[in-house]
ROSEPA-48581 format. One line per 8 residues: number of its first residue (from 0); their letters; for each residue x, y, z of C-alpha. Coordinates in steps of 0.001 Angstrom, whole numbers, plus 500000, padded with zeros to 6 digits. Each point is the difference from the previous one (the first is absolute). Layout:
BEGIN
NUM = a = X/Y/Z ~ ...
END
This chain:
BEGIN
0 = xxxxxxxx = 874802/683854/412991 ~ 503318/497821/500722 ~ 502407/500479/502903 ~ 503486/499299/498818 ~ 503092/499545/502661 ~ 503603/500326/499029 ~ 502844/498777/502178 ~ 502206/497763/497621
8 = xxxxxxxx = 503401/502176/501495 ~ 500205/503158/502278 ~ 496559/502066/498694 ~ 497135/499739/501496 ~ 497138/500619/498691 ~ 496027/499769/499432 ~ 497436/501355/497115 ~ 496331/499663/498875
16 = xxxxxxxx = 499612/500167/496594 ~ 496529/500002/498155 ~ 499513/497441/497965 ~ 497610/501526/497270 ~ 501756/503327/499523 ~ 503295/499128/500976 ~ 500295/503255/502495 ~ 502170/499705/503402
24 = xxxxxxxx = 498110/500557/502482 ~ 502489/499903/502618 ~ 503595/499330/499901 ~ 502633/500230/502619 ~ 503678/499010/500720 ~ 502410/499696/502909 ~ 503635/499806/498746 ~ 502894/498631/502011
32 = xxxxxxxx = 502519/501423/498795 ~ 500948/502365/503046 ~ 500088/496135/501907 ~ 502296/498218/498003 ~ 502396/502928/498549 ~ 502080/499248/502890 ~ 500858/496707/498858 ~ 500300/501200/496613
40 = xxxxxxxx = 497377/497269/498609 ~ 496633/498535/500623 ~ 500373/497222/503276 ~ 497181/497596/499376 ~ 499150/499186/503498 ~ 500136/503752/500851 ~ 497540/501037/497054 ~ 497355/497041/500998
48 = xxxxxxxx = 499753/501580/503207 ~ 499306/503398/498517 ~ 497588/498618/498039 ~ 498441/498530/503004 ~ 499529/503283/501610 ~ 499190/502237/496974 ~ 497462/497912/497539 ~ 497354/499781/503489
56 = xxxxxxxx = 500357/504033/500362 ~ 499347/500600/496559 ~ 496852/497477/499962 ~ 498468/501520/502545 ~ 499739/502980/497542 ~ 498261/497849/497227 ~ 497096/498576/502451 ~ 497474/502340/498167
64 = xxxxxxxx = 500376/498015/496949 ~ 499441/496584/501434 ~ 496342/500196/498819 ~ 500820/500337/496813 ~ 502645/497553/499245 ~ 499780/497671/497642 ~ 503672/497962/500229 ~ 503030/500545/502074
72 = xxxxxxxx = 503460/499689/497470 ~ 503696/499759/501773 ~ 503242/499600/498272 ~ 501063/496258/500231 ~ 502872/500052/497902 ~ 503435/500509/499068 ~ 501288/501628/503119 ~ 501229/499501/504156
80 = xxxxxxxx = 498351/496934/501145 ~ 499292/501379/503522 ~ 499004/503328/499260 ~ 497767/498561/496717 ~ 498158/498306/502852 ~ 498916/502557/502038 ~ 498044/501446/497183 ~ 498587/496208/499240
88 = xxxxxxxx = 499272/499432/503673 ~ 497740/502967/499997 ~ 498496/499319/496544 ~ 499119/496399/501064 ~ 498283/501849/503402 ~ 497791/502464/498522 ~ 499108/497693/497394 ~ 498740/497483/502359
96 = xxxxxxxx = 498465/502700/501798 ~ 498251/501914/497454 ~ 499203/496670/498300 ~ 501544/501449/496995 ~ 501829/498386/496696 ~ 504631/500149/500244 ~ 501830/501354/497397 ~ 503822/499203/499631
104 = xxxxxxxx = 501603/502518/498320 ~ 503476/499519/497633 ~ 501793/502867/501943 ~ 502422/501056/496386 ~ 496055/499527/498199 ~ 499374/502716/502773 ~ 502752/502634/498642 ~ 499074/499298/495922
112 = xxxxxxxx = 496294/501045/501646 ~ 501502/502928/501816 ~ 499855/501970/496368 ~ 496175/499195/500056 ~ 498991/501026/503102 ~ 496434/502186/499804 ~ 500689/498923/496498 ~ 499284/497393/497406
120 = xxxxxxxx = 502389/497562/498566 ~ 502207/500801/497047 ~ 501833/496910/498276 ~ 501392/498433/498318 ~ 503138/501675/501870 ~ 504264/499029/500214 ~ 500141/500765/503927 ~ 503422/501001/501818
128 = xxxxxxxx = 499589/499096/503804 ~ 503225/501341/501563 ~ 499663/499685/504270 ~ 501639/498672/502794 ~ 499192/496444/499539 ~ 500051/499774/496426 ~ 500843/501591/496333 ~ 498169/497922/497016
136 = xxxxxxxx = 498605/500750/497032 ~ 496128/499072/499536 ~ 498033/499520/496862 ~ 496443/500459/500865 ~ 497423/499265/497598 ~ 497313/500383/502327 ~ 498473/498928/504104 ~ 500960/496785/498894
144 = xxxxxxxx = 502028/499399/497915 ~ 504055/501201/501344 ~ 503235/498677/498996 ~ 503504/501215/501684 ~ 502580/500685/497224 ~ 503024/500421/501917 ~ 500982/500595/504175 ~ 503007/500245/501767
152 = xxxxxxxx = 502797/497483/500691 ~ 500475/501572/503429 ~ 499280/503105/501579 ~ 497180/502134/498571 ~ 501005/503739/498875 ~ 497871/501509/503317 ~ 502229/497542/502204 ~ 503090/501219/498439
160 = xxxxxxxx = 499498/503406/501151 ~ 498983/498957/503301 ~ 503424/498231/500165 ~ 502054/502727/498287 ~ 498263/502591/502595 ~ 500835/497675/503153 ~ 503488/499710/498714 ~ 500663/503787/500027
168 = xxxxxxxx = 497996/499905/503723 ~ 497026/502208/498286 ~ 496832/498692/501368 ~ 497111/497851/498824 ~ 498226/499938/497757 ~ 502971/500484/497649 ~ 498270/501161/496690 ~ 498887/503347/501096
176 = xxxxxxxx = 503451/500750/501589 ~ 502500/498780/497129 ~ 497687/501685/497476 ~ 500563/503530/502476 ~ 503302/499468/500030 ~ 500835/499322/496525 ~ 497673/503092/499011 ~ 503621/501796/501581
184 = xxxxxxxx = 502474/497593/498734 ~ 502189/499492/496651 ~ 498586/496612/498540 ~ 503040/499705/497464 ~ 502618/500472/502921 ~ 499849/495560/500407 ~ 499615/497998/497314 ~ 497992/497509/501895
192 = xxxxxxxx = 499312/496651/497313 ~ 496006/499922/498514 ~ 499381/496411/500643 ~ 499448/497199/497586 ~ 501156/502478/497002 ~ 501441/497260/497787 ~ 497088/497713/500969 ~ 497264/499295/497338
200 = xxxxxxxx = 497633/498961/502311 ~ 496651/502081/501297 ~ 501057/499668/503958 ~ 501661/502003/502785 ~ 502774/499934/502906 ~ 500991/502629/502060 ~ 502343/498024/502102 ~ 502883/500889/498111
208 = xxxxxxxx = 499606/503461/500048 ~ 499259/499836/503184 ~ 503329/499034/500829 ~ 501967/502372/497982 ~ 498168/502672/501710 ~ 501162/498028/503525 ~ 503511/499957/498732 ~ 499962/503553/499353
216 = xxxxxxxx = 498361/501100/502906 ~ 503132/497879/502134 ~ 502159/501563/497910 ~ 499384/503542/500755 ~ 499292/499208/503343 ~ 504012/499760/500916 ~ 500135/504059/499798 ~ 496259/500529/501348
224 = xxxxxxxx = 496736/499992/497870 ~ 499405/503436/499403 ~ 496378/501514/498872 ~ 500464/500156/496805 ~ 501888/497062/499578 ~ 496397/498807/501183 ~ 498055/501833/497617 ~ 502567/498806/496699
232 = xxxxxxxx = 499736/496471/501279 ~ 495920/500291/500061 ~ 500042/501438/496604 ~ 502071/497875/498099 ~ 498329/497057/501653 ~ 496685/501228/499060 ~ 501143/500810/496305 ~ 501582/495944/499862
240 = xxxxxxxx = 496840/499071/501658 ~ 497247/501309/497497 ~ 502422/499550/496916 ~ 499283/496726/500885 ~ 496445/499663/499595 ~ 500051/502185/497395 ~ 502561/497458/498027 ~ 497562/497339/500736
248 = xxxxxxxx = 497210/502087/499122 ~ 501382/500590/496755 ~ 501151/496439/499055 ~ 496291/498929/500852 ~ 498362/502532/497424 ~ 502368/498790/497325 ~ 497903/496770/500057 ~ 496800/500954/501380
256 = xxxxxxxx = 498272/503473/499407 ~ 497197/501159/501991 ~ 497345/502509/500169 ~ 499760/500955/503749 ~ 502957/499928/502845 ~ 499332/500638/502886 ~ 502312/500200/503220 ~ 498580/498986/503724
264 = xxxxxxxx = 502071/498881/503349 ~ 501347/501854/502680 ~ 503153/500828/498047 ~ 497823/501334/497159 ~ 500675/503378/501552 ~ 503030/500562/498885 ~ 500420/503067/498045 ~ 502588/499219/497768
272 = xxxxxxxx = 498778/496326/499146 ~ 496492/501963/499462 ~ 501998/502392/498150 ~ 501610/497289/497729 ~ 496895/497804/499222 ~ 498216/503151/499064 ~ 502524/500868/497457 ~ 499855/496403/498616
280 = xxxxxxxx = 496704/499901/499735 ~ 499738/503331/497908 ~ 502362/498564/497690 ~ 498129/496632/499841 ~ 496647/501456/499608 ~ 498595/498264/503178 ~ 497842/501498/502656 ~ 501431/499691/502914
288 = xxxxxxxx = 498016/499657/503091 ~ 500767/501116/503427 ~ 498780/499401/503926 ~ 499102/502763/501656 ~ 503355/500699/502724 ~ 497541/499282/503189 ~ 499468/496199/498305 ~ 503017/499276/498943
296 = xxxxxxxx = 501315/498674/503334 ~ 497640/497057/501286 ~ 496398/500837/500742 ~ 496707/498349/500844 ~ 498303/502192/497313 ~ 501944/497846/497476 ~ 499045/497013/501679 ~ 496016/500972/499989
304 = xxxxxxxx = 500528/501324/496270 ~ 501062/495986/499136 ~ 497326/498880/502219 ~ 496854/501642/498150 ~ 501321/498487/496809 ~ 500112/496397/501857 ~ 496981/500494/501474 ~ 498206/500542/496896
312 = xxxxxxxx = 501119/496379/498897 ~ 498959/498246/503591 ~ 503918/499618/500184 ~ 499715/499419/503701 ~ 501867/497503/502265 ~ 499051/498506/503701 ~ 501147/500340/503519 ~ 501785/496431/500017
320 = xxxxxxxx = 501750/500395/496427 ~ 501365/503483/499817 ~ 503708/500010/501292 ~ 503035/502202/499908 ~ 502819/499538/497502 ~ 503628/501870/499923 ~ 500260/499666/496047 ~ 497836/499421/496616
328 = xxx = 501080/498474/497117 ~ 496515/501001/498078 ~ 497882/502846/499831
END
């Protein structure tokens, strides 16, 4: 079996995964949402002390298993430098105390695995990861072999909503809420701009709209923001939003055609980008893969799920060579 810890933002989280079958054994997460809604964002400092308190509680529960472990795996990478190293501090301890190998896990390697977890691999696969640190597009031919396509020029489509939701004062996380809201709102009331339209390039930007949805906001603020003010501003974001992707999407497959999509991140559970990729991919002929909702946000089950397959090739690193980093250029 393999412990895996999570903690590269404001989830924490521990799993033990078995390495032959591939079955979660145990798997359980503390979110901190509730924490840091009132600052309508994650606050770094705030989240590593969460982490401090909640990844001890929840290995306490996992103490059975100690006999049985064969390697302990922790997310190293992309994500908050101090809250990334409260999971590696306690990697590097019950390593050393076990006498056990270290795995560092590629935390965005991590969401492509969340569609195998309990499961075996399935590539070669085009991969949207749409969260609140990033939005790329992956080609992944296999474990090892991972090339980015396209990212973002700015903010990521999952921190976009945050943003749009703390504009309107509606709470964090802001996916969850703009997606309610727009459920109840008219999304052709603003013509909010899809970004990059004219652009022939395979990349994204949300800044821009991100603005014009500011602008608005200001704007209708002078006679009071009213409800459903709210909920048209939420839907025509979110229409501008995925149009985007979908544009980008699009332009990719003109060049490139695949056999399996898939879609993983936080953001992945969005119903109408779900909605819209599914369409594509019926039209395409692709098979389009999807995480189960409970994965989709960050997990240690993902983590262990990358883990077995790096443990199978003695992918391992050591106590004095694993360190945190904020960013990845390479998968």
């Amino acid at each position: 079996m393999i412990l895996s810890i999570e903690s590269s933002c404001d989830d924490s989280s521990i799993a033990i995964t078995e390495i032959e079958t591939k079955k979660l054994i145990y798997h359980k997460k503390i979110s901190q949402e509730l924490q840091h809604s009132m600052y309508g964002g994650v606050v770094p400092e705030l989240a590593a002390r969460l982490h401090a308190e909640a990844l001890p509680k929840i290995l306490e529960e996992c103490k059975e298993y100690f006999p049985k472990l064969k390697a302990i795996a922790v997310t190293n990478a992309p994500g908050l430098s101090v809250t990334l190293m409260e999971g590696v501090t306690m990697a590097k301890a019950l390593s050393l105390a076990l006498d056990l190998p270290l795995i560092a896990v590629n935390h965005l390697k991590g969401h492509i695995y969340s569609l195998f977890i309990e499961k075996e691999e399935i590539f070669p696969c085009t991969i949207l990861l749409v969260s609140g640190g990033h939005t790329q597009i992956i080609e992944a031919k296999n474990h090892e072999n991972m090339r980015l396509l396209a990212t973002t020029l700015d903010d990521s489509f999952g921190e976009s909503f945050d943003k749009v939701s703390k504009m309107m004062n509606l709470g964090y996380p802001g996916g969850p809420i703009v997606q309610e809201k727009g459920l109840k709102g008219d999304e052709n009331r603003f013509d909010f701009p899809v970004p990059l339209r004219q652009s022939p390039n395979i990349e994204f930007s949300y800044s821009g709209l991100k603005n014009a949805v500011r602008m608005q906001i200001e704007k209708l603020e002078e006679n009071g923001l009213t409800e459903q003010d709210i909920c048209d501003i939420a839907a025509s974001f979110e229409k501008s939003a995925v149009a985007h992707i979908m544009q980008k999407i699009k332009k990719l497959f003109k060049t490139k055609s695949a056999k399996n999509f898939a879609i993983v991140g936080g953001a992945s559970a969005n119903i109408r980008l779900r909605t819209a990729i599914e369409e594509l991919c019926k039209q395409k002929g692709m098979k389009l893969y999807l995480s189960e909702l409970k994965y989709c946000s960050d997990n240690a089950a993902m983590i262990g799920r990358v883990a077995v397959e790096q443990y199978k090739r003695a992918d391992f690193t050591t106590i004095d060579d694993i360190d945190v980093k904020t960013r990845i250029k390479e998968f």
